[in-house]
PyMOL CGO cylinders between C-alpha atoms (Angstrom):
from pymol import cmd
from pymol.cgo import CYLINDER

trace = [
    CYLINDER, -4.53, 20.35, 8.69, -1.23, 18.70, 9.32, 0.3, 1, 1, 1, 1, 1, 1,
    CYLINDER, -1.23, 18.70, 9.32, -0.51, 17.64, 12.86, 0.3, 1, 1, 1, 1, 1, 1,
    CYLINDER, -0.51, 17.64, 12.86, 0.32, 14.95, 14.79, 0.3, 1, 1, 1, 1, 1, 1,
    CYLINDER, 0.32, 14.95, 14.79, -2.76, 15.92, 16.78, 0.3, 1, 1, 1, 1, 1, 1,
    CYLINDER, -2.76, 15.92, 16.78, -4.85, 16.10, 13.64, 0.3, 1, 1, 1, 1, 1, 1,
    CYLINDER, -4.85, 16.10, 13.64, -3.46, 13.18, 12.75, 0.3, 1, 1, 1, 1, 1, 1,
    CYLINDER, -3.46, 13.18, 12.75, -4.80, 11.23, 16.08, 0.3, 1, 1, 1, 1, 1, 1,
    CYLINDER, -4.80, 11.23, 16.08, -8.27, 12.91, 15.77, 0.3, 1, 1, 1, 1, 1, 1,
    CYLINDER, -8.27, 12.91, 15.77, -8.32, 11.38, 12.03, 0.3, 1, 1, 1, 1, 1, 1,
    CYLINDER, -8.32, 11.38, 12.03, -7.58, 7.84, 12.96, 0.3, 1, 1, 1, 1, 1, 1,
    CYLINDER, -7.58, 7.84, 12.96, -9.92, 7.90, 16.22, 0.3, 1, 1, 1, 1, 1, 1,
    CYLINDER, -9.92, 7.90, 16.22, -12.59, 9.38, 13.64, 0.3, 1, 1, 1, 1, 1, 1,
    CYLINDER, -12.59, 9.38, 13.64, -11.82, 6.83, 10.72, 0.3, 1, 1, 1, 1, 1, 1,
    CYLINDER, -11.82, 6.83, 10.72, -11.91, 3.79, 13.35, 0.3, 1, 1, 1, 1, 1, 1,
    CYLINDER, -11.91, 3.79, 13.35, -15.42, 5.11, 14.68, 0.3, 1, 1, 1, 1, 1, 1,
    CYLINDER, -15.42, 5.11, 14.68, -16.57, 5.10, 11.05, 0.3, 1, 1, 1, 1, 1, 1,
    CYLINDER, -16.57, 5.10, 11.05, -15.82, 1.51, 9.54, 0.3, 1, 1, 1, 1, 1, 1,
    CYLINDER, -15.82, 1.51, 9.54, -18.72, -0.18, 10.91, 0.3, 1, 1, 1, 1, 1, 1,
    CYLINDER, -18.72, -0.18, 10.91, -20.82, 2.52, 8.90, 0.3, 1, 1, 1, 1, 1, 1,
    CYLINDER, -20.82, 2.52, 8.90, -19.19, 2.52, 5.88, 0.3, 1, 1, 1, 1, 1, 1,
    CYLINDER, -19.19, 2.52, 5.88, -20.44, -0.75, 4.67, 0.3, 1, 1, 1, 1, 1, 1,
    CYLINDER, -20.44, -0.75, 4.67, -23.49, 1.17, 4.67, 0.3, 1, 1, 1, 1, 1, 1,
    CYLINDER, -23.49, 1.17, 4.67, -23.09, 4.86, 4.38, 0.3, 1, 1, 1, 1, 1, 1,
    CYLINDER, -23.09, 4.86, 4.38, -20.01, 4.94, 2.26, 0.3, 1, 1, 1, 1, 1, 1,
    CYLINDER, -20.01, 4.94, 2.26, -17.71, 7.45, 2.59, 0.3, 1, 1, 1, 1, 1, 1,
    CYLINDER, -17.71, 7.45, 2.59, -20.13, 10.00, 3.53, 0.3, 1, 1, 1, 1, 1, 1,
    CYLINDER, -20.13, 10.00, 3.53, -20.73, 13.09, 5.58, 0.3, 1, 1, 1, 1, 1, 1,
    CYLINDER, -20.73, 13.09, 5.58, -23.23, 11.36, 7.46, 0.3, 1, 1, 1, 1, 1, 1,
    CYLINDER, -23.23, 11.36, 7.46, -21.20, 8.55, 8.55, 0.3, 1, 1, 1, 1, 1, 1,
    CYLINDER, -21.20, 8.55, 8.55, -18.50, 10.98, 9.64, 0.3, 1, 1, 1, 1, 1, 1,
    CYLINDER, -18.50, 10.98, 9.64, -21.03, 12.78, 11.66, 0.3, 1, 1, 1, 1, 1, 1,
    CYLINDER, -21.03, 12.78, 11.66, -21.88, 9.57, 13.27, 0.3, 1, 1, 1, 1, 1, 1,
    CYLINDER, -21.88, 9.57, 13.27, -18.09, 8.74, 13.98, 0.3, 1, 1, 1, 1, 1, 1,
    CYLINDER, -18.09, 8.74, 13.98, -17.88, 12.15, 15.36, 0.3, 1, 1, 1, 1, 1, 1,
    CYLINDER, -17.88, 12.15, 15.36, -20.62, 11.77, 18.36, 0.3, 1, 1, 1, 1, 1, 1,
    CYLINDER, -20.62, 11.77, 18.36, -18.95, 8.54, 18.78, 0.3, 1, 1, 1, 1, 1, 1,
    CYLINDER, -18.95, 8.54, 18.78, -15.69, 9.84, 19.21, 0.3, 1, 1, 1, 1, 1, 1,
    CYLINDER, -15.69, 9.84, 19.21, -16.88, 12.53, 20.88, 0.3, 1, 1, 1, 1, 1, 1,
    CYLINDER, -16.88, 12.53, 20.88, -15.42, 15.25, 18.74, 0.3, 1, 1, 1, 1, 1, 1,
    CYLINDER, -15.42, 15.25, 18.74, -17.17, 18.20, 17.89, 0.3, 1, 1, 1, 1, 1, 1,
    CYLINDER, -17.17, 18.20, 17.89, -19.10, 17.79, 14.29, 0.3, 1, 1, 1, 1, 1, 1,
    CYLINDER, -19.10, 17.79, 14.29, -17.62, 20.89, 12.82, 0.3, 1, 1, 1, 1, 1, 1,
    CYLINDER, -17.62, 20.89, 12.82, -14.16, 19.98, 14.17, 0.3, 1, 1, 1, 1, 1, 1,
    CYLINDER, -14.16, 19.98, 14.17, -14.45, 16.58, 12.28, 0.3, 1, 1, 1, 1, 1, 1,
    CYLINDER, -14.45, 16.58, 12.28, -15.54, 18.41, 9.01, 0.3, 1, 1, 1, 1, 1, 1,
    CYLINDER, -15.54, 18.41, 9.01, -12.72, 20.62, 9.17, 0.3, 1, 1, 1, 1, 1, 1,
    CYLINDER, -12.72, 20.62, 9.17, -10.25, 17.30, 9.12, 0.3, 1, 1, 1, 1, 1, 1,
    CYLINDER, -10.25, 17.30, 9.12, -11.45, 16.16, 5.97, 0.3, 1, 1, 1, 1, 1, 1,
    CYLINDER, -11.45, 16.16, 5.97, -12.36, 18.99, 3.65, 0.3, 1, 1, 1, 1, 1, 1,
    CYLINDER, -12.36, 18.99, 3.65, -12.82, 17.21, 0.37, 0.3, 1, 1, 1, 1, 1, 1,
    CYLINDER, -12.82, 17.21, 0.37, -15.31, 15.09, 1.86, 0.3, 1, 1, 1, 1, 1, 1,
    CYLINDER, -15.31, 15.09, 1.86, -14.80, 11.07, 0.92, 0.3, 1, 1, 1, 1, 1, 1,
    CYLINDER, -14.80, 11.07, 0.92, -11.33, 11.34, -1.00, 0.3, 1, 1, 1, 1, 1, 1,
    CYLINDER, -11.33, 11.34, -1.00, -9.65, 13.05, 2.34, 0.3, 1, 1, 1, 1, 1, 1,
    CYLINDER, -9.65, 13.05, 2.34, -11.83, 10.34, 4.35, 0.3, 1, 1, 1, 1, 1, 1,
    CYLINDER, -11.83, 10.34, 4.35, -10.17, 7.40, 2.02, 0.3, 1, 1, 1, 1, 1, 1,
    CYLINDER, -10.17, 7.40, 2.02, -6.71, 8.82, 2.49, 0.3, 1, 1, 1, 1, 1, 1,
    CYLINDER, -6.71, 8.82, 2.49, -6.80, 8.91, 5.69, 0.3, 1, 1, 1, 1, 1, 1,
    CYLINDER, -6.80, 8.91, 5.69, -8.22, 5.14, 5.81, 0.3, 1, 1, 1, 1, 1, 1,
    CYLINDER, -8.22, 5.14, 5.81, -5.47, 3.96, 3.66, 0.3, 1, 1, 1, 1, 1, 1,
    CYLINDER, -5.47, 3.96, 3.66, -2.69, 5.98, 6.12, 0.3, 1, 1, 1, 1, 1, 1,
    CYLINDER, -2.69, 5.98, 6.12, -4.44, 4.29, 8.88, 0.3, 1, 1, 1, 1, 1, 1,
    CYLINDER, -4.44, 4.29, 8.88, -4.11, 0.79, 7.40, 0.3, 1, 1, 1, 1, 1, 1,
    CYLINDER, -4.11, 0.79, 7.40, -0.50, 1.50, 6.70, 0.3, 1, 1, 1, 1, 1, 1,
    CYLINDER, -0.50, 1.50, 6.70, 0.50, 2.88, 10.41, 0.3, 1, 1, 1, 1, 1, 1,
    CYLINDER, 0.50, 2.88, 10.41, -0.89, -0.17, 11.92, 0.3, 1, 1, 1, 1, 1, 1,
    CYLINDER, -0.89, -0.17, 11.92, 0.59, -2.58, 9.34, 0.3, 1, 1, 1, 1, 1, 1,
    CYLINDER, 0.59, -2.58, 9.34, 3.72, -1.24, 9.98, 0.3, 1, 1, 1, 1, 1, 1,
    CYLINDER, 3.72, -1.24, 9.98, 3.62, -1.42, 13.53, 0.3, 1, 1, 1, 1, 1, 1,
    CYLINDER, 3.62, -1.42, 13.53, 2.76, -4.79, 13.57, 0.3, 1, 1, 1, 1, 1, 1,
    CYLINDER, 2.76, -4.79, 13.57, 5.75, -5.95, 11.29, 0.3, 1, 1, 1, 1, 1, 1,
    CYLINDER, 5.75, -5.95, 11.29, 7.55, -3.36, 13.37, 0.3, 1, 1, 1, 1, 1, 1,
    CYLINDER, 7.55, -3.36, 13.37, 6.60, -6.02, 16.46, 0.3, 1, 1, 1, 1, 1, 1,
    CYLINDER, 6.60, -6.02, 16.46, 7.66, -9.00, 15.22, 0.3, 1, 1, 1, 1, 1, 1,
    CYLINDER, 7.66, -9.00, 15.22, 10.90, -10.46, 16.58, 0.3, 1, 1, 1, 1, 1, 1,
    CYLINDER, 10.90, -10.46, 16.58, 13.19, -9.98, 13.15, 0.3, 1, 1, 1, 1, 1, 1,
    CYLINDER, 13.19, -9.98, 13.15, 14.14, -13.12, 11.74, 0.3, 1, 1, 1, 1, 1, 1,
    CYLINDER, 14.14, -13.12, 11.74, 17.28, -14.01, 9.13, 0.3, 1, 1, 1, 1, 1, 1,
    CYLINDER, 17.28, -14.01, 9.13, 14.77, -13.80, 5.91, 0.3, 1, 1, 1, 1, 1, 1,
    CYLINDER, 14.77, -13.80, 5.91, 14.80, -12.58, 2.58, 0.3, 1, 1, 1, 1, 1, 1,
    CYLINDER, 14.80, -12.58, 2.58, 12.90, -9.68, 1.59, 0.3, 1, 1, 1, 1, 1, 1,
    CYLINDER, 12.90, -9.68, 1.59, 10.72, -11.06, -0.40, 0.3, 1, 1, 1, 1, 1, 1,
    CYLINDER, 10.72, -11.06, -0.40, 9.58, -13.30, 2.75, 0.3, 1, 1, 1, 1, 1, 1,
    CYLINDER, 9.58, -13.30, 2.75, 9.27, -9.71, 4.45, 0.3, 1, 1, 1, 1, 1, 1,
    CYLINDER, 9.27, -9.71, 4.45, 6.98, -8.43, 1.67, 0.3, 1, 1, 1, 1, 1, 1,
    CYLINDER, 6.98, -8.43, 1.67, 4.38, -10.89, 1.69, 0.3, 1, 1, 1, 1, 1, 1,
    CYLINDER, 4.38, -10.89, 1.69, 4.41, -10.94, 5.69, 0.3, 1, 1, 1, 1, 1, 1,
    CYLINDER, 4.41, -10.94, 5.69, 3.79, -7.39, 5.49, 0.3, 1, 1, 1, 1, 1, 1,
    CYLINDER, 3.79, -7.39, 5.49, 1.39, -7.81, 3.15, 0.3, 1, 1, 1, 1, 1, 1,
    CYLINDER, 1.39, -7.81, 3.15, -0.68, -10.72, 4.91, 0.3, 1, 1, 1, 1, 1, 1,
    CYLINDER, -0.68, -10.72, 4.91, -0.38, -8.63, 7.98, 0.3, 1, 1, 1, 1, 1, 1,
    CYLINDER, -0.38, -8.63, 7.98, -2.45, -5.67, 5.91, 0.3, 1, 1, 1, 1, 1, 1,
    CYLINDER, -2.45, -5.67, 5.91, -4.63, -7.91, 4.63, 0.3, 1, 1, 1, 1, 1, 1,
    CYLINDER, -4.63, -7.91, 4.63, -5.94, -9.50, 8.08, 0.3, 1, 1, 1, 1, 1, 1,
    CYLINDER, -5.94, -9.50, 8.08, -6.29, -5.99, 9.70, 0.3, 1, 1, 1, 1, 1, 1,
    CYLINDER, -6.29, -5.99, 9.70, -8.44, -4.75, 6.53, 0.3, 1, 1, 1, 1, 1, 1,
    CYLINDER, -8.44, -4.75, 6.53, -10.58, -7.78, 6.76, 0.3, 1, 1, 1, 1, 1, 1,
    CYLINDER, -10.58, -7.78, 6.76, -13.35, -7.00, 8.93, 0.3, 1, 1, 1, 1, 1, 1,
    CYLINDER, -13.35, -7.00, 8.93, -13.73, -3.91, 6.84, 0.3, 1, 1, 1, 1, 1, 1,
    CYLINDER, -13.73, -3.91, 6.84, -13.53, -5.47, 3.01, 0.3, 1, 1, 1, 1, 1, 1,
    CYLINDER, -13.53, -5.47, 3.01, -16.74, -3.50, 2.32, 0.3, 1, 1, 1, 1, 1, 1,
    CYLINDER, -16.74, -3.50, 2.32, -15.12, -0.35, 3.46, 0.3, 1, 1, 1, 1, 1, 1,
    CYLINDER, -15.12, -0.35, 3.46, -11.83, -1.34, 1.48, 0.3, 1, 1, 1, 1, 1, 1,
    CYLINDER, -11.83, -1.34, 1.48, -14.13, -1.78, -1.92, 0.3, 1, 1, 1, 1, 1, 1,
    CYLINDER, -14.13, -1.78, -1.92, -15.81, 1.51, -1.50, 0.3, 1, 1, 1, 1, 1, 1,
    CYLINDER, -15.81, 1.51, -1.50, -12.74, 3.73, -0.95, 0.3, 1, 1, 1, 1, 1, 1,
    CYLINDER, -12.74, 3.73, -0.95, -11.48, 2.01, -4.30, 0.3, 1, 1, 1, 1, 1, 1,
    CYLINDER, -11.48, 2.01, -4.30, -14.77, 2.87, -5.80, 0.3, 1, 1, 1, 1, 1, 1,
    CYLINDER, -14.77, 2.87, -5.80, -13.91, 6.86, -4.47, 0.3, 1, 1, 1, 1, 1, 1,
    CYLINDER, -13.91, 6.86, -4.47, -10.42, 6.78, -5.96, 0.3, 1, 1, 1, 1, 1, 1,
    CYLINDER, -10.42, 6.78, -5.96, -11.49, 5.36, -9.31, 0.3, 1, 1, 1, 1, 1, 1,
    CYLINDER, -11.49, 5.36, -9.31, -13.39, 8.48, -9.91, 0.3, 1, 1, 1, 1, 1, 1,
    CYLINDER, -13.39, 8.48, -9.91, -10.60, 10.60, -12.76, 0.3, 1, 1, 1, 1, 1, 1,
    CYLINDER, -10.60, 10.60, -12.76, -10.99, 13.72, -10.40, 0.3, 1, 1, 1, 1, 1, 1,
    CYLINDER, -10.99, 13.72, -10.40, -9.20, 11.09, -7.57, 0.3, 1, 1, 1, 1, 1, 1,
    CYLINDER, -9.20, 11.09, -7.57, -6.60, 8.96, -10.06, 0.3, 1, 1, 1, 1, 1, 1,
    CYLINDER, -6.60, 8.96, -10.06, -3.50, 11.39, -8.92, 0.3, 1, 1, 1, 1, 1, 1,
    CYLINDER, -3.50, 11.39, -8.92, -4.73, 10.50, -5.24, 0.3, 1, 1, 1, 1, 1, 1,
    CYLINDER, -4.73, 10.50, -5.24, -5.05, 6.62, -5.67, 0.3, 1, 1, 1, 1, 1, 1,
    CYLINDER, -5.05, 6.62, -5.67, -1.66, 6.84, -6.99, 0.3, 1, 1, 1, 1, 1, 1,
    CYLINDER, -1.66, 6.84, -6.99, 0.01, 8.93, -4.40, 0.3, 1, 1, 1, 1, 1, 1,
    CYLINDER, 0.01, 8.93, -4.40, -1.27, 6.32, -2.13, 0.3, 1, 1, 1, 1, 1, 1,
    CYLINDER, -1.27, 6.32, -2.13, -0.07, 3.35, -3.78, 0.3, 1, 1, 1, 1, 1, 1,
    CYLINDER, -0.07, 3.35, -3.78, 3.42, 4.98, -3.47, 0.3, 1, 1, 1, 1, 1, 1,
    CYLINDER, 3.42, 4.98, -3.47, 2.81, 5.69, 0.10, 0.3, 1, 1, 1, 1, 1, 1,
    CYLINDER, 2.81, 5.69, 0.10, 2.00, 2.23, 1.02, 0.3, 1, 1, 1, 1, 1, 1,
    CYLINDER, 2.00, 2.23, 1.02, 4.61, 0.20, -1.49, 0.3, 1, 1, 1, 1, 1, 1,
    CYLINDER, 4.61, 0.20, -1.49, 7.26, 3.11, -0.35, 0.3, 1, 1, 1, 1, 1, 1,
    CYLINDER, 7.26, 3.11, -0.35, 6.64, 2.45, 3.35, 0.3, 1, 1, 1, 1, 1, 1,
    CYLINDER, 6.64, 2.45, 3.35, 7.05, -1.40, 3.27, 0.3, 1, 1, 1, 1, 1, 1,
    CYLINDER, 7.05, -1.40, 3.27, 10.19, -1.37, 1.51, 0.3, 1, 1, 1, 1, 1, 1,
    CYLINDER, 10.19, -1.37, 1.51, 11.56, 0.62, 4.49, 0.3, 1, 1, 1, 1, 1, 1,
    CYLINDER, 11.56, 0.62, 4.49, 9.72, -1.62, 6.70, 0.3, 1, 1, 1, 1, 1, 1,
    CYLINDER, 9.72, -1.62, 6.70, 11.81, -5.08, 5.66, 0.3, 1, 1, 1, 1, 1, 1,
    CYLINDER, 11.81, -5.08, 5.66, 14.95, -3.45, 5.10, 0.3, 1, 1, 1, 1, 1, 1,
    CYLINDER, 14.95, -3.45, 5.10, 15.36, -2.58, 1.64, 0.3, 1, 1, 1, 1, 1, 1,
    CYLINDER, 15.36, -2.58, 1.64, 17.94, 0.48, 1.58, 0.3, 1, 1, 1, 1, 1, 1,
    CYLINDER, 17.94, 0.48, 1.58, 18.40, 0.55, -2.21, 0.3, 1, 1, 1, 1, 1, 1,
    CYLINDER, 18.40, 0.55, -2.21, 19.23, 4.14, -3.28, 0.3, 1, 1, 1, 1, 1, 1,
    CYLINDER, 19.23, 4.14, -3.28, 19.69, 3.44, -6.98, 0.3, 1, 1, 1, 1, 1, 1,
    CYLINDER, 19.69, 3.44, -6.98, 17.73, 2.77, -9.80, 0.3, 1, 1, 1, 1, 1, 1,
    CYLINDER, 17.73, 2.77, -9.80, 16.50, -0.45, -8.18, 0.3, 1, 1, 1, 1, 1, 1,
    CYLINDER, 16.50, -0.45, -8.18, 14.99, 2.14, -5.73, 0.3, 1, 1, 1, 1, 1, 1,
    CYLINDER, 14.99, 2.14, -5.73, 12.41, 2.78, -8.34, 0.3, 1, 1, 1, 1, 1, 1,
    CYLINDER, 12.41, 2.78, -8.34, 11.91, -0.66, -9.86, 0.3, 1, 1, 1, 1, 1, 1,
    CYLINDER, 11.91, -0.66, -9.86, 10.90, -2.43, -6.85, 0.3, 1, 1, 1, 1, 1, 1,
    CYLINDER, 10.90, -2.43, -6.85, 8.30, 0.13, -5.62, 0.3, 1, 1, 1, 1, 1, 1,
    CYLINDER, 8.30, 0.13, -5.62, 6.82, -0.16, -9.01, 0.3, 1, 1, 1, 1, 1, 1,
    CYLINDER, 6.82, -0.16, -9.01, 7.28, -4.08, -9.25, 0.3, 1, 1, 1, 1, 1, 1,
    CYLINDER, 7.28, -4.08, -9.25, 5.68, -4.12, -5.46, 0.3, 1, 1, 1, 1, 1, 1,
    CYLINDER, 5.68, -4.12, -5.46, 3.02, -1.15, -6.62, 0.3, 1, 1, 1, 1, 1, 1,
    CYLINDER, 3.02, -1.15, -6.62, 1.94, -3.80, -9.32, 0.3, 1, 1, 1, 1, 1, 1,
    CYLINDER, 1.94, -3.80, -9.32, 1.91, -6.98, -7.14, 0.3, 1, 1, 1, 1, 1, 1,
    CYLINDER, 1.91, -6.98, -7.14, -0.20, -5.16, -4.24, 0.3, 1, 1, 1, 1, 1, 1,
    CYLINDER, -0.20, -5.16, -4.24, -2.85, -3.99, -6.57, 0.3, 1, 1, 1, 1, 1, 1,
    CYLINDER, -2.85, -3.99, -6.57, -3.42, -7.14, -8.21, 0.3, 1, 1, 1, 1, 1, 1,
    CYLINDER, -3.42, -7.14, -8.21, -3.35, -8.98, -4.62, 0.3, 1, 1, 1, 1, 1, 1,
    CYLINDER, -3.35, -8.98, -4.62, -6.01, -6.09, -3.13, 0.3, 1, 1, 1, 1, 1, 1,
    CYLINDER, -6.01, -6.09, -3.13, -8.42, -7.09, -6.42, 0.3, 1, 1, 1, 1, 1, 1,
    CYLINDER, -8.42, -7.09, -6.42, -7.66, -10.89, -5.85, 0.3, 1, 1, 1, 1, 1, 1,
    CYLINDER, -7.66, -10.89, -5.85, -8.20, -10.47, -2.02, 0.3, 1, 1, 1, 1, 1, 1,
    CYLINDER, -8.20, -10.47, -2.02, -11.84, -8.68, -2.15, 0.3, 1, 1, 1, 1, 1, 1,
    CYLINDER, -11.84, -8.68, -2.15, -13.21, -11.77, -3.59, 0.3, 1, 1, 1, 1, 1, 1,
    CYLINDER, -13.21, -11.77, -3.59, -11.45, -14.26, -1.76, 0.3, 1, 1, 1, 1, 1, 1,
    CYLINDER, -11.45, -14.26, -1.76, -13.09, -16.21, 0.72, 0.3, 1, 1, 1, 1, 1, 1,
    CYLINDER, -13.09, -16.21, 0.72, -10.64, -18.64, 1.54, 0.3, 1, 1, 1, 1, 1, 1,
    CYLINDER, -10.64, -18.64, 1.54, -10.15, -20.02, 5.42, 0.3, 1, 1, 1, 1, 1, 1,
    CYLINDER, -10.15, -20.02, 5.42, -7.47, -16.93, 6.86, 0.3, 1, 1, 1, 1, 1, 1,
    CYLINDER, -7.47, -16.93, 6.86, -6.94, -16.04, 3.01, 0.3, 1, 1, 1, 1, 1, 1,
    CYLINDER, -6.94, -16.04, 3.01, -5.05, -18.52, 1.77, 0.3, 1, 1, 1, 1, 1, 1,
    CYLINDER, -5.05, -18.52, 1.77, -5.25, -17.88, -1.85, 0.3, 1, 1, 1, 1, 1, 1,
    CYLINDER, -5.25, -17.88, -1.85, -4.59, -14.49, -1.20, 0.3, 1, 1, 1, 1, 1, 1,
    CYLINDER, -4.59, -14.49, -1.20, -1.12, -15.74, 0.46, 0.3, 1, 1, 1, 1, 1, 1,
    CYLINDER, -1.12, -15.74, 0.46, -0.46, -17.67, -2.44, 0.3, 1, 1, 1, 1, 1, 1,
    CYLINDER, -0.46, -17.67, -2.44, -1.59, -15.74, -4.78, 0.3, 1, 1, 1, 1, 1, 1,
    CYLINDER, -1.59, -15.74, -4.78, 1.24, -13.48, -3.35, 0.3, 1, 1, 1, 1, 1, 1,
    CYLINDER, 1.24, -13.48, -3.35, 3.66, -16.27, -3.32, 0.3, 1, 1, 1, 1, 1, 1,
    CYLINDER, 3.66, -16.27, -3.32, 3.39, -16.74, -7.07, 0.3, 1, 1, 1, 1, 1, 1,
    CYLINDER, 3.39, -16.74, -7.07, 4.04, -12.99, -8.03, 0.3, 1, 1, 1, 1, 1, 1,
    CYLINDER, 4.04, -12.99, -8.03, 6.82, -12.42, -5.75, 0.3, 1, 1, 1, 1, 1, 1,
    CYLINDER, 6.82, -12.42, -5.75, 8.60, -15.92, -7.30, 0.3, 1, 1, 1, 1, 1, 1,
    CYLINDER, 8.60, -15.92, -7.30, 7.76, -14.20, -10.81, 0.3, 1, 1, 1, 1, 1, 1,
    CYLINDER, 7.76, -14.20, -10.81, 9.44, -11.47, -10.13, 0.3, 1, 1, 1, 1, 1, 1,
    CYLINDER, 9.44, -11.47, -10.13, 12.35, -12.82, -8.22, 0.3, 1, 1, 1, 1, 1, 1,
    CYLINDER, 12.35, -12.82, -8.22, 12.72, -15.37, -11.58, 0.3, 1, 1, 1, 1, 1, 1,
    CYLINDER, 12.72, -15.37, -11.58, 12.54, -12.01, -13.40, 0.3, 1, 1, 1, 1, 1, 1,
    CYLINDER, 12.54, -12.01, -13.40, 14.96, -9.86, -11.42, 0.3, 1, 1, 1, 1, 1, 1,
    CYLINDER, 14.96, -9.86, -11.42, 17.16, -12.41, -11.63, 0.3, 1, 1, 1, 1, 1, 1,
    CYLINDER, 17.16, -12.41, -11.63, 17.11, -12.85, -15.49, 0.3, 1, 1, 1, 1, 1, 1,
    CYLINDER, 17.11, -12.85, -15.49, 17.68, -9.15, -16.16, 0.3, 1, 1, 1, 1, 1, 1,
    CYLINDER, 17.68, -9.15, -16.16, 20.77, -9.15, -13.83, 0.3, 1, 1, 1, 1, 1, 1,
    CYLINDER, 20.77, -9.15, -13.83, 22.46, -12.25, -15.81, 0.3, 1, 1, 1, 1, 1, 1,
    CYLINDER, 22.46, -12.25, -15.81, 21.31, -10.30, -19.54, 0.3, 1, 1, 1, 1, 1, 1,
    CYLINDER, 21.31, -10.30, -19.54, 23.22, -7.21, -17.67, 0.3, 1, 1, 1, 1, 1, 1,
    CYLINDER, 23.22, -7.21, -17.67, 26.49, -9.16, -16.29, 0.3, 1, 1, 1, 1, 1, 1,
    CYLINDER, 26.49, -9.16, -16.29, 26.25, -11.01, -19.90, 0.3, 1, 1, 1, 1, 1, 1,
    CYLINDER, 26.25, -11.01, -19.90, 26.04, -7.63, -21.68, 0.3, 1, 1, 1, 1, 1, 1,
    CYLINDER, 26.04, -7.63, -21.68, 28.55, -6.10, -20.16, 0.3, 1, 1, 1, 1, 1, 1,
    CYLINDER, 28.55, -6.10, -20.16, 31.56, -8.84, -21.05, 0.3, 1, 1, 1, 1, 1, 1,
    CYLINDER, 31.56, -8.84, -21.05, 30.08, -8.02, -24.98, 0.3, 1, 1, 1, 1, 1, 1,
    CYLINDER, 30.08, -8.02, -24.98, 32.33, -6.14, -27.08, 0.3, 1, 1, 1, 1, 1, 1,
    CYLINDER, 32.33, -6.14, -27.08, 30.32, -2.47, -26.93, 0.3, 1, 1, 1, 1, 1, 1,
    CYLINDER, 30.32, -2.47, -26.93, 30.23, -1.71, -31.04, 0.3, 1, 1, 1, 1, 1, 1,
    CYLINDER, 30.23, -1.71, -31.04, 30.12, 1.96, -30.40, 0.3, 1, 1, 1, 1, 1, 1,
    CYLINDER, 30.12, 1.96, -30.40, 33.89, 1.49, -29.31, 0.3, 1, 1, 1, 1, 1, 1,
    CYLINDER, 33.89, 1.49, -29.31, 34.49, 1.16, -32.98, 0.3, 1, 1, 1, 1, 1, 1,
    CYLINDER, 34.49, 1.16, -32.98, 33.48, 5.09, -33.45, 0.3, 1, 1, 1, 1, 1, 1,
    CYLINDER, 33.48, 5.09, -33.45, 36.23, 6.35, -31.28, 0.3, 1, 1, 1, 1, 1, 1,
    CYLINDER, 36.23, 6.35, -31.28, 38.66, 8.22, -33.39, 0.3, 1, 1, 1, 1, 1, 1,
    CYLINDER, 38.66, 8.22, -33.39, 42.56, 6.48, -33.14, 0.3, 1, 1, 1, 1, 1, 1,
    CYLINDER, 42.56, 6.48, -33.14, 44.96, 9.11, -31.82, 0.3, 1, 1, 1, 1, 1, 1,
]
cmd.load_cgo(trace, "trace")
């Protein structure tokens, strides 16, 4: 079901859930008890997520990205760089995920099942894609794919580094951020100089061309 109004219903249903999950998992059960909480009818709430706990952990990880987005979307916009957007954006999904971590853990558990890879992925794409928008980025070449996988590849390493991390306001999670965005920004910049130092080489296939 694809609606604006189903989309409402799944958010009020996934927020009633979270305190349950910890226990319950992704389960019908814990959607049943979102639903009397929510006060939507139990068959309705079925219907909304009809493969059970993948649809349920979807729809958590569209949540999460709708309200991280809205909160960068709040912030007064300040003369930056993009990388200093990305981690902010980041951070920001981090601290709204935290009261949930055990919810966060067991949706990854759901989406490393094979059957769900294709899902996980999807995603990933939807979350990297989103924030790229979110700070700015308007790149429309081939960069356009390289930084959602470079930020693809950052986030999931952060997520793994994040469940375990117990520092005060997630510190280490902030800087373990900090160190892969510098890594790539070193690396980014390394390929461009190879490219600009590449392209003042003579090109030896020149030699080929047939003199007229």
């Amino acid at each position: 079901m694809k609606s604006p109004l189903a989309d409402s219903e799944r958010d009020r249903l996934i927020a009633a859930m979270l305190p349950d999950v910890a226990f319950d998992g992704w389960s019908r059960h814990a959607l049943r008890l979102a639903a009397g909480r929510a006060g939507i009818p139990v068959g309705e709430a079925m219907a909304l997520f009809p493969r059970g706990a993948p649809d349920m952990v979807a729809a958590f990880s569209r949540w999460a990205d709708r309200r991280m987005l809205d909160r960068l979307e709040a912030l007064p916009a300040e003369p930056v760089s993009l990388s200093r957007r990305i981690a902010l954006a980041l951070r920001l999904r981090f601290e709204l995920l935290l009261p949930w971590r055990e919810a966060v853990r067991r949706g990854m558990a759901v989406l490393a099942m094979p059957q769900n890879a294709a899902l996980g992925l999807r995603l990933l794409y939807e979350t990297v894609d989103g924030t790229w928008y979110a700070v700015g980025d308007t790149a429309t070449d081939f960069s356009f794919y390289t930084k959602r996988a470079s930020l693809a590849a950052i986030y999931a390493a952060a997520m793994l580094f994040w469940l375990d991390d117990r520092s005060p306001g997630g510190v280490e999670t902030d800087a373990f951020v900090e160190r892969r965005l510098a890594d790539l920004h070193r690396l980014t910049g390394l390929r461009q100089r190879l490219e600009a130092a590449a392209e003042r080489l003579p090109n030896p296939l020149r030699l080929l061309r047939p003199t007229r």
